[in-house]
N, C-alpha and C positions, 0 to 999 in steps of 0.2 A: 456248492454248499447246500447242506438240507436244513431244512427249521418244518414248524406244525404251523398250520393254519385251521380252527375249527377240528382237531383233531384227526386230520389228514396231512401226509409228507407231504411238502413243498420242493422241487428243487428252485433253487436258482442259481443262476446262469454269475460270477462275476468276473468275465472279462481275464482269467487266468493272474487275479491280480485279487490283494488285499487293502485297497487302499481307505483311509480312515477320514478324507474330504469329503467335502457335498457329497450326499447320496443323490446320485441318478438315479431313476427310475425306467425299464425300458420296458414297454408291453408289447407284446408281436398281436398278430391276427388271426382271421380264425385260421383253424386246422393248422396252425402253426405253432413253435417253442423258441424257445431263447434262442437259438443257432441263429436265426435272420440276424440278430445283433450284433453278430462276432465281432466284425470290424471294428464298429463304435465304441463296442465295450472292451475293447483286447487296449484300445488308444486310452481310452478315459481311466482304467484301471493303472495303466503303469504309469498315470500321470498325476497318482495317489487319489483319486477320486473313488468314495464307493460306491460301486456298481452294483446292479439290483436289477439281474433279468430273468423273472421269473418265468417258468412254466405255468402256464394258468391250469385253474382244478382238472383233471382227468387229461391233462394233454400232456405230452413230452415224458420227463420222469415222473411229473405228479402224479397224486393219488387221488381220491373224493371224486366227486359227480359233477360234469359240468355242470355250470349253470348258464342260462339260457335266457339272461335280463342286464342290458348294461347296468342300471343301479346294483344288483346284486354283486358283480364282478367289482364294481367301483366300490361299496363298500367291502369286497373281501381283500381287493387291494389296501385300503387304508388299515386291514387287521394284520395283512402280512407285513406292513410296515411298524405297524406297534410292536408285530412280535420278534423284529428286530432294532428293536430301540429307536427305528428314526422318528424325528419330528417334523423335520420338513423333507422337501426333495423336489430335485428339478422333473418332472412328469413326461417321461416324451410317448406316445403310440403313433402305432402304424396300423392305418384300415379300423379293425373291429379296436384295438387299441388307444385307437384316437378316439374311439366314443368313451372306452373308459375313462383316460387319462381326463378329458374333458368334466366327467361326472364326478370323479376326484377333484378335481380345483374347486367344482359346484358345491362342494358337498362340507370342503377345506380350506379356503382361502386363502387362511393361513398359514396352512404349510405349505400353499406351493409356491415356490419361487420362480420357478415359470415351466410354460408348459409348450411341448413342443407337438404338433400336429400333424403326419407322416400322411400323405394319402385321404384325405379324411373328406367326409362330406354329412351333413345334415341336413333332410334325412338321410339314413343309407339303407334305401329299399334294395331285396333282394330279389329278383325274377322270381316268376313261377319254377318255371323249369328245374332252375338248379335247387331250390327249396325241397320239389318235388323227390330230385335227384338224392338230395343229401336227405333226406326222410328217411330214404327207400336202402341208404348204404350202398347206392349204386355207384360203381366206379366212374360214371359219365357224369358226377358233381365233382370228381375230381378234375377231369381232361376238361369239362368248361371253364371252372375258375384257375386253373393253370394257365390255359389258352389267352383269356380274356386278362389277365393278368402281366400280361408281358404284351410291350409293345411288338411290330414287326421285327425291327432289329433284333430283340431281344431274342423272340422265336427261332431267327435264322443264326443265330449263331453272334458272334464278336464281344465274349465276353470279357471287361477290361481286367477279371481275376482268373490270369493262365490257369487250363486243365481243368473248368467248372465248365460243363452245361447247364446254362441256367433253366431249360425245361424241363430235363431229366433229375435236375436238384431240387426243382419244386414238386418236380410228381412224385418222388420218394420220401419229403417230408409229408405230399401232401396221405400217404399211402399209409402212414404210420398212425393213423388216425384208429381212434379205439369207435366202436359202431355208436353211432349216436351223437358224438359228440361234436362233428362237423355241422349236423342239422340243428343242434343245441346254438351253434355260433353265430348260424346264419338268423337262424328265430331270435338272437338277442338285436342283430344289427335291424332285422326288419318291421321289430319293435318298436325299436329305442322314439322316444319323444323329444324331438328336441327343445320342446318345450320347458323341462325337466331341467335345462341344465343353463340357463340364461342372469345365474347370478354373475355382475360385474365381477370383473378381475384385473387388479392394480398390478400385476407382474406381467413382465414382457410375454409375447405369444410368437409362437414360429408357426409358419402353415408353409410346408413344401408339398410343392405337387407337379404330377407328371403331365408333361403337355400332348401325350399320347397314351394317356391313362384312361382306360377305357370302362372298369368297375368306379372309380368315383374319380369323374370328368374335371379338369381343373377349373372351371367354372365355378363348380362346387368348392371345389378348396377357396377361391377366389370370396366365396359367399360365406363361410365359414371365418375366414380373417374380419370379415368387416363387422363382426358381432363384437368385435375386442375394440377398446378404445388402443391399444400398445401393442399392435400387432405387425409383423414384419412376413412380406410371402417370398419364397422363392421358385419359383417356375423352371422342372428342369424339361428342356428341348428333347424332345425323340422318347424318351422316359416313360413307361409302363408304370401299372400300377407295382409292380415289385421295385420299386428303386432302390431298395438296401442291396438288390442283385447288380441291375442294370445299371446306375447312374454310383457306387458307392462311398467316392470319394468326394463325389457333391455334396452327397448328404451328409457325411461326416463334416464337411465345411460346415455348412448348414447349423448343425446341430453345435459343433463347436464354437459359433458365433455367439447361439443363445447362450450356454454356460457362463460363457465371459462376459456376457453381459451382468451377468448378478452374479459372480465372485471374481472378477477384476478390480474392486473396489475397495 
């Protein structure tokens, strides 16, 4: 589906499904597009649920200029959702996503009905290096955060989705990347204040994270659930920072726990 945000093409991604329930919400990370969702949204769509995973500005099919601030991302997300009539929506990010999603409940209370936390850490400081790297559009911000991104198993091979190399799949989305807009991602995450985003929130909280996640430590995730008074973590074993790749049936459990928590009712 396309729709306008700000007077730029939007795509988004739904799951190969039209369904008219809850809208989900799914945001990827940086230098990433709606494709890490597939799974989650291919399930929640034909389970009449609408799905909503957009390509953030300048990435994937989008159009417009990244932007290079999570507040700014979080309120463009709340406009792409106006300009699809939703009111509320269950919130999920992964990595730079999880800062979004976060700054959206901050920002909305009210419409989120919960929110779900992929990866996530506050702060999410970026190295020098790959900063440096992604500045410069040097291919050597890709091969570190691809690398750093996947556990050992992950690296060597045994992916549980037959005929996927999950390092040769992450360096060709991460390859697709327009100049600029990767160093744009990472200046939002090495920004971001967590300070910013510390409004209470009465809706359930999910925080998955990988217990060999090496860009946000589950330690981190660990410290991030406990800002929430209704927060639920799930730890997955051997698990890189990609676990939409590596771990993907957990995290569809995962995620489909939180839904049913607030429309099982």
């Amino acid at each position: 589906m396309r729709t306008h945000v700000d007077g730029h093409e939007v795509f988004v991604g739904q799951g190969s499904g039209h369904g008219d329930g809850t809208a989900i919400l799914m945001l990827h990370g940086a230098g990433m597009d709606h494709t890490v969702w597939t799974l989650p949204a291919r399930y929640f769509a034909r389970h009449g649920f609408q799905v909503i995973a957009p390509d953030l500005p300048a990435h994937g099919r989008s159009g417009g200029e990244a932007l290079d601030s999570i507040p700014a991302l979080a309120a463009w997300s709340w406009r792409l959702l106006d300009a699809l009539k939703v009111e509320k929506a269950v919130l999920f990010g992964h990595s730079m996503g999880s800062l979004i999603a976060s700054a959206m409940a901050s920002l909305h209370p009210d419409r989120t009905l919960a929110l779900g936390l992929l990866g996530t850490s506050e702060p999410m400081r970026v190295s020098d290096p790959l900063l440096n790297a992604a500045g410069d559009n040097h291919p050597a911000a890709f091969d570190m955060a691809n690398t750093w991104s996947h556990s050992l198993r992950g690296r060597l091979g045994g992916n549980p989705q037959p005929g996927t190399w999950l390092m040769a799949s992450g360096r060709r989305l991460l390859d697709r990347n327009r100049p600029g807009v990767y160093a744009a991602d990472f200046n939002a995450c090495n920004r971001f204040d967590p300070s910013t985003i510390q409004t209470p929130l009465s809706c359930p909280v999910l925080v998955i994270a990988g217990e060999s996640d090496q860009m946000t430590p589950v330690k981190a995730g660990l410290g991030v659930a406990k800002r929430f008074s209704h927060s639920t973590v799930v730890k997955l074993p051997g698990c890189g920072h990609s676990m939409l790749g590596e771990k993907p049936n957990e995290v569809l459990d995962a995620m489909r726990g939180l839904v049913s928590a607030v429309t099982s009712t």
